[in-house]
C-alpha positions as CSV (number, residue, x, y, z in Angstrom):
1,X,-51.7,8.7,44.3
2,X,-50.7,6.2,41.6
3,X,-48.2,3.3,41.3
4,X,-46.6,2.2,38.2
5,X,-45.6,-1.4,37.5
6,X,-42.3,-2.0,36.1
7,X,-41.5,-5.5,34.5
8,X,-37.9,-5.8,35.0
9,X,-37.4,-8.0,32.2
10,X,-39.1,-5.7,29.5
11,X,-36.6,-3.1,31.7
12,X,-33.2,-4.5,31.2
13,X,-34.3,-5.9,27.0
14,X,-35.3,-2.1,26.8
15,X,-31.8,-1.3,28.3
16,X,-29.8,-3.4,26.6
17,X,-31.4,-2.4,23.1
18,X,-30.7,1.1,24.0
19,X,-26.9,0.2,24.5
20,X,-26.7,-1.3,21.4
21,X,-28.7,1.5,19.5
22,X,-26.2,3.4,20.7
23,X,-22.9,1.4,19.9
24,X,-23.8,1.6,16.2
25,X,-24.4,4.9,15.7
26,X,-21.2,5.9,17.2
27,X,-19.7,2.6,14.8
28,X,-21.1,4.5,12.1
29,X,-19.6,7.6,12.9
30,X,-16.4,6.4,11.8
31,X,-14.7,7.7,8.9
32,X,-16.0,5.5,5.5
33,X,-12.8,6.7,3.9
34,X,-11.2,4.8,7.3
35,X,-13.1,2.3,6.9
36,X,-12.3,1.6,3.0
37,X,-8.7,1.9,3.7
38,X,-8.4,-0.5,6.5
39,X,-10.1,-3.6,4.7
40,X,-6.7,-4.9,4.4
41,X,-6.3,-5.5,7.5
42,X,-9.2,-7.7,8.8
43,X,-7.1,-10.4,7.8
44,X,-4.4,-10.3,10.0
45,X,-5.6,-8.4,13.1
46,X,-7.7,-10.7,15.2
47,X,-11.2,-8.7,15.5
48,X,-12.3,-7.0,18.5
49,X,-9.1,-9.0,20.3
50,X,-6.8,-5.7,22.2
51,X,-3.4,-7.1,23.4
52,X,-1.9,-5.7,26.9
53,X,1.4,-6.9,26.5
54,X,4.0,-7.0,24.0
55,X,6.8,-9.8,22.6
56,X,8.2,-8.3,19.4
57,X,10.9,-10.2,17.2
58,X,13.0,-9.5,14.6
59,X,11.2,-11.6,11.5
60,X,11.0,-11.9,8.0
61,X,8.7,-14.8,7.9
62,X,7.6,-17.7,5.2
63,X,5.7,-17.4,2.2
64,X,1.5,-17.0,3.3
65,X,-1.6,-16.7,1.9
66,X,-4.1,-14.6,1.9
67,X,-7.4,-14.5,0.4
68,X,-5.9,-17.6,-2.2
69,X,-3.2,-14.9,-3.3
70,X,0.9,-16.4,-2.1
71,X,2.8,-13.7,-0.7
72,X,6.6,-14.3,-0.6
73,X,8.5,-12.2,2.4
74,X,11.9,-11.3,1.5
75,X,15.1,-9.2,2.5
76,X,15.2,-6.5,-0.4
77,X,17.9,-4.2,0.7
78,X,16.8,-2.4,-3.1
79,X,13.2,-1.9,-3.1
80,X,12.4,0.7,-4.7
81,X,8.8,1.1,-5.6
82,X,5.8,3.6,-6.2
83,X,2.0,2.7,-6.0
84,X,-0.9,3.1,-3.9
85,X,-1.3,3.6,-0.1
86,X,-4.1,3.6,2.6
87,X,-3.8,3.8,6.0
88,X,-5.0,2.4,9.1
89,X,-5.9,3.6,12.5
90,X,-8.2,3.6,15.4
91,X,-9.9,0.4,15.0
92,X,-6.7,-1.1,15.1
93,X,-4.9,1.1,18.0
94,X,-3.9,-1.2,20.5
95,X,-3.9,-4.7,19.2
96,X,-1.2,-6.8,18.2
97,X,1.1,-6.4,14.5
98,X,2.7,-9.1,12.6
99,X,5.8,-9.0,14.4
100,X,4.2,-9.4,17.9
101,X,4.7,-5.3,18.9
102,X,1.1,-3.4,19.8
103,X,0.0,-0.8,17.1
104,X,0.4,2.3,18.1
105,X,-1.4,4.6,15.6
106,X,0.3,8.1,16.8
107,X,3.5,6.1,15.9
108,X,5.6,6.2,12.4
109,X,4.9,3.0,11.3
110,X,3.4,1.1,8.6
111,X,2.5,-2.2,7.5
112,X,3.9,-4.0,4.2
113,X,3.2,-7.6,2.2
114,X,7.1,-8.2,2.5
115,X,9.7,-6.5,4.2
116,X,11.2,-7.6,6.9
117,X,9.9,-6.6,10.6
118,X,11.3,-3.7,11.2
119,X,12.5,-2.4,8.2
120,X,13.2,1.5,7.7
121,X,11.7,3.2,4.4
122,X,10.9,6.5,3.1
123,X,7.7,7.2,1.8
124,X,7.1,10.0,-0.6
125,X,3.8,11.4,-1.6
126,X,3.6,11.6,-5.0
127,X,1.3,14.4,-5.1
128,X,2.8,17.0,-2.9
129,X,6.3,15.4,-2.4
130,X,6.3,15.7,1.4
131,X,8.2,12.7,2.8
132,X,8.2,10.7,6.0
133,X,10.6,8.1,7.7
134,X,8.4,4.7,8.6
135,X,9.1,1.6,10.4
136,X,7.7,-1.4,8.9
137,X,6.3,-3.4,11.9
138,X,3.0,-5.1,10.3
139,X,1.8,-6.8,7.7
140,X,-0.8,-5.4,5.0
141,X,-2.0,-4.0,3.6
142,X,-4.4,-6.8,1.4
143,X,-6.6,-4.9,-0.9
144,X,-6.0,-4.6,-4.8
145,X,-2.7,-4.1,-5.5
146,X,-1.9,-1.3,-2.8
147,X,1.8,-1.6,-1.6
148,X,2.1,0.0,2.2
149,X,-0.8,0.1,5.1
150,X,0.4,3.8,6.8
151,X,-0.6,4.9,10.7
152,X,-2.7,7.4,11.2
153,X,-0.1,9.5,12.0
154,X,1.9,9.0,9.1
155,X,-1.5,9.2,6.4
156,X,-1.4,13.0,8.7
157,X,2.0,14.2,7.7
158,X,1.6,13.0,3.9
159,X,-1.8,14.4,3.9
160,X,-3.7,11.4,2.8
161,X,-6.6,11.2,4.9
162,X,-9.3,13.2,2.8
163,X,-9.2,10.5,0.0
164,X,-8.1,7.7,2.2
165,X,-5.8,6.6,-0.2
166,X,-2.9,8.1,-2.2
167,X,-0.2,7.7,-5.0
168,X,3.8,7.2,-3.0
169,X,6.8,5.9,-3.7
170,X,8.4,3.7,-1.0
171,X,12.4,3.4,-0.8
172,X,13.7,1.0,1.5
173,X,16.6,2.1,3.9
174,X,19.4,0.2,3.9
175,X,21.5,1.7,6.7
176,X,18.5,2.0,8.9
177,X,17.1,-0.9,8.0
178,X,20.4,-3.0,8.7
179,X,20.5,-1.2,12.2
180,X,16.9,-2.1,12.7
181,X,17.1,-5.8,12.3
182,X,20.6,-5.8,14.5
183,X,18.8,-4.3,17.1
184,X,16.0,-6.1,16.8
185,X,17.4,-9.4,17.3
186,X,19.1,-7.9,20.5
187,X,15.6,-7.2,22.0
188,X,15.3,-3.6,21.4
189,X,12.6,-2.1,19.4
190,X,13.5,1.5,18.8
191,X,11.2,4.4,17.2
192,X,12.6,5.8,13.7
193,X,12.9,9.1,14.8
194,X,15.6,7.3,17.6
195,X,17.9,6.1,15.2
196,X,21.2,7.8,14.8
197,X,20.6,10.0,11.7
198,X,22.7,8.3,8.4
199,X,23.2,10.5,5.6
200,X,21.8,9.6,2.7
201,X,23.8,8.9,-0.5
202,X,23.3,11.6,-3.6
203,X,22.0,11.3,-6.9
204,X,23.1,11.8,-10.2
205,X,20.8,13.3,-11.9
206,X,21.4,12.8,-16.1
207,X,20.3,15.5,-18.0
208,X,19.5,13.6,-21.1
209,X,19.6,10.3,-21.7
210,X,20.9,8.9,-25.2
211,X,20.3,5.1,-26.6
212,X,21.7,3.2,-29.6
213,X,19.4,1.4,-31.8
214,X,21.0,-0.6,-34.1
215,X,21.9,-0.3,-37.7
216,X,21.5,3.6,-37.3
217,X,23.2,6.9,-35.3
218,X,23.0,7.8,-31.7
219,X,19.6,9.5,-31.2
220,X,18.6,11.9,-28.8
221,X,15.3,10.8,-27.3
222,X,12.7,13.5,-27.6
223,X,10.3,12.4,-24.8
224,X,12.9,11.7,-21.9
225,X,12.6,9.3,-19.3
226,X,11.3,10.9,-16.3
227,X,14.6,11.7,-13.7
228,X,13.1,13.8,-11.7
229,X,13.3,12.8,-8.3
230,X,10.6,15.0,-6.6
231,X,8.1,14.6,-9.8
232,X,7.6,18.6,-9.7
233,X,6.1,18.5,-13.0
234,X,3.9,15.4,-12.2
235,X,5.2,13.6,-15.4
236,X,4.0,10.2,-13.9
237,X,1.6,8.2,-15.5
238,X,-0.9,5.3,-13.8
239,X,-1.7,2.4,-15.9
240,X,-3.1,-1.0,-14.9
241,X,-1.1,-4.0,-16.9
242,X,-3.9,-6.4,-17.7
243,X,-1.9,-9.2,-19.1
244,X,1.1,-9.7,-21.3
245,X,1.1,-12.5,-24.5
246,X,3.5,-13.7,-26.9
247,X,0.4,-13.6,-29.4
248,X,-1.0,-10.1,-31.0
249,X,-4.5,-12.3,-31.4
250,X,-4.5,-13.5,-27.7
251,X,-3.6,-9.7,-26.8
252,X,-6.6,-8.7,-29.4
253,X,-9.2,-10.9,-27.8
254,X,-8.4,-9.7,-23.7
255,X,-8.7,-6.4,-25.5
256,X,-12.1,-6.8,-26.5
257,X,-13.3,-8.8,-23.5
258,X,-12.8,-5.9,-21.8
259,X,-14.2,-3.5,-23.8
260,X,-15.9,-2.4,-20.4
261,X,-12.8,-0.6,-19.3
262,X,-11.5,2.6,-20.5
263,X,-7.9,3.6,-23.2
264,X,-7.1,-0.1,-23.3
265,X,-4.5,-0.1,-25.6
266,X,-1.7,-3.3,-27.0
267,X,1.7,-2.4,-26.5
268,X,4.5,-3.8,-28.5
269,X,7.8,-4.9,-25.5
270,X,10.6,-6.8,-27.3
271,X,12.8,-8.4,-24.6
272,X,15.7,-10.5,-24.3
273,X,15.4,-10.9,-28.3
274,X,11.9,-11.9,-27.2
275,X,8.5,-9.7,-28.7
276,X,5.3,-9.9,-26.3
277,X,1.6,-8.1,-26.7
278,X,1.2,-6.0,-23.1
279,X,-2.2,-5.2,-22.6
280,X,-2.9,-1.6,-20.3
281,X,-5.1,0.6,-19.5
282,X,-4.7,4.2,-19.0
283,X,-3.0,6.4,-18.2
284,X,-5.1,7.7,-15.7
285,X,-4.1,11.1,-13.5
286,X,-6.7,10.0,-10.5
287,X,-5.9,7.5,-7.8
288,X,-9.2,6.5,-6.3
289,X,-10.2,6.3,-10.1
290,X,-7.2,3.7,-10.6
291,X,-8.0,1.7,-7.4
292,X,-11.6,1.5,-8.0
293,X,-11.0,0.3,-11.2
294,X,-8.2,-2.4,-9.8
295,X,-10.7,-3.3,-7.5
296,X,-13.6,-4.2,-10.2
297,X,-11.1,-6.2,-12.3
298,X,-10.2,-8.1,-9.2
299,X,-13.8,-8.9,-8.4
300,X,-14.1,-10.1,-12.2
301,X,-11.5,-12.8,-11.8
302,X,-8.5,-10.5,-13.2
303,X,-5.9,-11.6,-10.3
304,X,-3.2,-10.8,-12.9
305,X,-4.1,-7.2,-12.8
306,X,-1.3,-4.8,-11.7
307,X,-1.1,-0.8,-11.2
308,X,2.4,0.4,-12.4
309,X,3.9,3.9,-12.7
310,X,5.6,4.9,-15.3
């Protein structure tokens, strides 16, 4: 017979190491592609804080700050917009959204910079047209120039989870969204898909569009401005707009300063009897190429930096 001595102390440090061995491998078994797409939201969502109860109001909100960038939140019953989109989920599910409602991440919701709380859009995925009705209830998302923060249900439906991010356009709602914001500021805090259904207006669709330029005929345009809707033929192009100058020379000299980045090209924009120098680079047919690019410009100081869809 033997007896073995046990220091209780070295016991419960050996324990409590274990514990936390074990906490960050699971940590790290979350998705990086998650994780890249919810750095927007760190700055909103108080960290490791769940909420148990809810207080949601109808709210549009002041101008804020972020990061040392203003954001100004608005009623736009015409947005209209396309650009970049993450997502954001577990780490999140739970806790409390700008508008004082608790994120649910099976819900259809999203977060945006600066529509009102709730607001009702459609959200089109540029790269496989499937479409899904969103309520805005949260703010985000923060990173590079990325317009709307999904749930994790909605990134699902749109199929944007294998590259975390992905190219939409975002149409606000106006009978929704008007319905929304009356209910709202009753108390009640319905789910999108519990909205009466609204039909929406159609489109007329031109078949060719025809300009006048001055001192000469009408003239057909041979490359046509992209009308279709559902971008079948995936005519769109991704640029990032670097800066625009009044000065060809000023427009030269970003131009070579950034030599670094790739098809940086001056274009000639006359405007309001007015000619400027727009600097751009692209086009570019990848996303994540786009928004890692964005992303380095904004590390280099290049706040100005914008992606646009043309």
């Amino acid at each position: 017979m033997f007896s073995i001595s046990i220091n209780f102390k070295t016991y419960n440090t050996f324990k409590l190491n274990f514990i936390l061995i074990s906490l960050f491998f699971l940590q790290s078994c979350t998705s990086g592609i998650e994780v890249a797409a919810n750095l927007g939201k760190k700055y909103i969502i108080p960290k490791d804080k769940n909420i148990s109860s809810q207080k949601p109001i109808f709210k549009i909100g002041q101008k804020y700050m972020i990061k040392g960038k203003y954001y100004f939140p608005k009623k736009d019953l015409f947005y209209n917009k396309t650009g970049i989109a993450s997502w954001y989920g577990p780490k999140f599910h739970g806790k409390i959204t700008a508008n004082g409602e608790i994120y649910d991440q099976y819900a259809l919701t999203a977060a945006h910079k600066t529509l009102p709380l709730p607001s009702a859009v459609k959200v089109t995925n540029l790269e496989n047209n499937i479409s899904v009705l969103l309520r805005i209830n949260d703010r985000g998302p923060f990173v590079n120039d990325r317009i709307i923060d999904l749930s994790s249900k909605a990134a699902d439906i749109l199929d944007l989870k294998r590259n975390g991010t992905g190219l939409v356009r975002v149409t606000l709602l106006k009978n929704q969204s008007e319905m929304l914001e009356e209910l709202a500021k009753k108390g009640f805090f319905p789910e999108i898909r519990d909205l009466p259904k609204v039909d929406l207006p159609k489109v007329n669709v031109p078949k060719m569009t025809i300009v006048k330029v001055q001192g000469s005929k009408k003239k057909n345009i041979t490359n046509k401005i992209n009308y279709d809707l559902n971008n079948l033929k995936k005519e769109f192009k991704i640029y990032i707009k670097l800066a625009s100058f009044s000065s060809l020379k000023s427009a030269e000299l970003m131009k070579s300063k950034l030599s670094y980045v790739e098809n940086i090209k001056i274009y000639k924009i006359k405007k309001s009897n007015q000619v400027f120098y727009q600097v751009k680079a692209g086009p570019f047919l990848n996303v994540k190429k786009v928004d890692k690019l964005h992303s380095l410009l904004l590390r280099k100081g290049m706040q100005g930096a914008k992606i646009i869809i043309e």
